[in-house]
C-alpha angles and dihedrals in degrees: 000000000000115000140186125205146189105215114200103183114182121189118213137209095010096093136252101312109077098159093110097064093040088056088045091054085051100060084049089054095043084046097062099057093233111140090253124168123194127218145190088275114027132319142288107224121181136188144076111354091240094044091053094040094048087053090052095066093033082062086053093050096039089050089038091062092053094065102267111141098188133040121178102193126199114209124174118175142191131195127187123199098169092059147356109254126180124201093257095049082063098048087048090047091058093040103055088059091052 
C-alpha cells in the first residue's frame, strides 16, 4: 500500500534554530530514494507504507545521534485504494479549478 505524508519533526532542548537537524532528516529522506518534497513546515514523502515509515524512524535516529533528547513529531497521513494518486496528481487536482 502506497502513502503519502506530511512529516512535522521537531527537535527539543537544543534552542530556536532547528535548521541543522531538518537538513539532516533531508539527506535521510533524499537518501532513501522515496519522491519526497519539503515545505515551509515539515515534508510530503510518498511511496510504499514500510519504505516511509522506515524513513521516519531513520530521521529520529539520525537527529537522536546528534544530541537531540527529545524529538514531537507531527505525522499526518493519507492511503488510496480506489487509485493510485502522487503528490503531484493532488496539487494538479486543486490547480486546474483555480
Amino acid at each position: 500500500m502506497n502513502v503519502i505524508v506530511d512529516l512535522c519533526l521537531v527537535p527539543l532542548g537544543v534552542g530556536v534554530s532547528l535548521s541543522s537537524y531538518v537538513a539532516a532528516c533531508e539527506k535521510v529522506i533524499e537518501a532513501s530514494g522515496l519522491s519526497y518534497k519539503l515545505h515551509s513546515y515539515g515534508t510530503n514523502i510518498e511511496g510504499p507504507w514500510d519504505e516511509v515509515m522506515a524513513v521516519v524512524k531513520k530521521c529520529h535516529t539520525q537527529v537522536h545521534e546528534m544530541g537531540v533528547p527529545r524529538i514531537t513529531t507531527t505525522l499526518k497521513l493519507g492511503t488510496r485504494t480506489d487509485k493510485e494518486q502522487s503528490m503531484q496528481d493532488k496539487i494538479n487536482s486543486v490547480t486546474e479549478k483555480l
